[in-house]
C-alpha positions as CSV (number, residue, x, y, z in Angstrom):
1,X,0.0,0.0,0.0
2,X,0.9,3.8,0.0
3,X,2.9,3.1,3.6
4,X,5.7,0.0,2.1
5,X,7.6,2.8,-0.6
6,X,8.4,5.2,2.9
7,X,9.1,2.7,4.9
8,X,11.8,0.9,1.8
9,X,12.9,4.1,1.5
10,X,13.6,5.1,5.1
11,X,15.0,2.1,5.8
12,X,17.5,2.0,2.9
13,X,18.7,5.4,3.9
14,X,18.4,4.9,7.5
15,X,21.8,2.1,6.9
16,X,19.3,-1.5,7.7
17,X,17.8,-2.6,4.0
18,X,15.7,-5.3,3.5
19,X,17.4,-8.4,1.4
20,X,15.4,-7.4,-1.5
21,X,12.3,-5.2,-2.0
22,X,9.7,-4.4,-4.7
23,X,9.1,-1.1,-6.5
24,X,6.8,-0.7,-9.3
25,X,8.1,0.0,-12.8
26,X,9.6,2.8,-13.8
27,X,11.8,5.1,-11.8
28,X,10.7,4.9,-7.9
29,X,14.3,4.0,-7.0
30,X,16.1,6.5,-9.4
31,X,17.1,8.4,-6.3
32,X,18.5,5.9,-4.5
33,X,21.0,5.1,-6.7
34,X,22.3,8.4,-8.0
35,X,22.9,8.5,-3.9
36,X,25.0,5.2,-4.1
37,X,22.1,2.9,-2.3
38,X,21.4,0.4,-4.6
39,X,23.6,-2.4,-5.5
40,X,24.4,-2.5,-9.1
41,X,23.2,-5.8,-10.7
42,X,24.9,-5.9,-14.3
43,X,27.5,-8.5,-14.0
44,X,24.1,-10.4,-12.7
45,X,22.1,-9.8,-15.2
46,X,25.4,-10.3,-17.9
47,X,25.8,-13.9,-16.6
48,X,22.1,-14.6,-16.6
49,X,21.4,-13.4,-20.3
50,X,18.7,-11.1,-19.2
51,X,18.9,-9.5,-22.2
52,X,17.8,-12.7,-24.2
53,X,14.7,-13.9,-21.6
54,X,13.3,-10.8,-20.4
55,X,10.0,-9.9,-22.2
56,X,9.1,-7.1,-23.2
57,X,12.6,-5.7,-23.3
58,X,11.3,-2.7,-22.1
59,X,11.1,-4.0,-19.0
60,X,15.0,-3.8,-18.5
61,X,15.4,-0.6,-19.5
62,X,13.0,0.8,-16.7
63,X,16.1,-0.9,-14.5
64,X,18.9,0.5,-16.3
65,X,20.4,4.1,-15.2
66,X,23.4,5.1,-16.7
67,X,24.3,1.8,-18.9
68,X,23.5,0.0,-15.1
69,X,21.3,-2.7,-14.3
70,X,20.3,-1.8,-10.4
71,X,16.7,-3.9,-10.4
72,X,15.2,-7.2,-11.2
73,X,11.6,-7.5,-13.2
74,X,9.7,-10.3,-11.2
75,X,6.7,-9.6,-12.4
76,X,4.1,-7.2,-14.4
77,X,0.6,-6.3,-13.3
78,X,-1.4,-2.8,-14.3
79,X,-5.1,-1.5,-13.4
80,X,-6.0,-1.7,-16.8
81,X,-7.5,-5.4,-16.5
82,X,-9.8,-6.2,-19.7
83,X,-12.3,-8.9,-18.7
């Protein structure tokens, strides 16, 4: 809910990060890395050929700042639901 982003956030900057931690897409966590707080994940994603699985490719890109790959797309999910 609205509550879980401060509460990432204030604990990433407070020094006592969770293990891992959901955003949603785009650039929720731009911040935290131009401040140095988020690992980069490139030679990660290099070794498993994200690249070549991850669909749609545009998907990677909302994880890559500066030629860096600082997040990992688990999943996908929107409010615009056709039933």
């Amino acid at each position: 809910g609205g509550t879980a982003r401060p509460i990432m956030i204030s604990r990433i900057t407070g020094g006592d990060p969770m293990g891992a931690t959901q955003f949603n897409h785009g650039r929720q966590a731009e911040e935290l890395v131009q401040a140095g707080l988020m690992r980069d994940l490139t030679d990660v994603a290099t070794k498993g050929k994200w690249t070549d699985v991850v669909r749609p490719k545009s998907l990677l890109d909302g994880c890559t700042i500066d030629g860096k790959i600082y997040c990992v797309p688990v999943n996908i999910h929107s409010w615009q639901w056709l039933w």
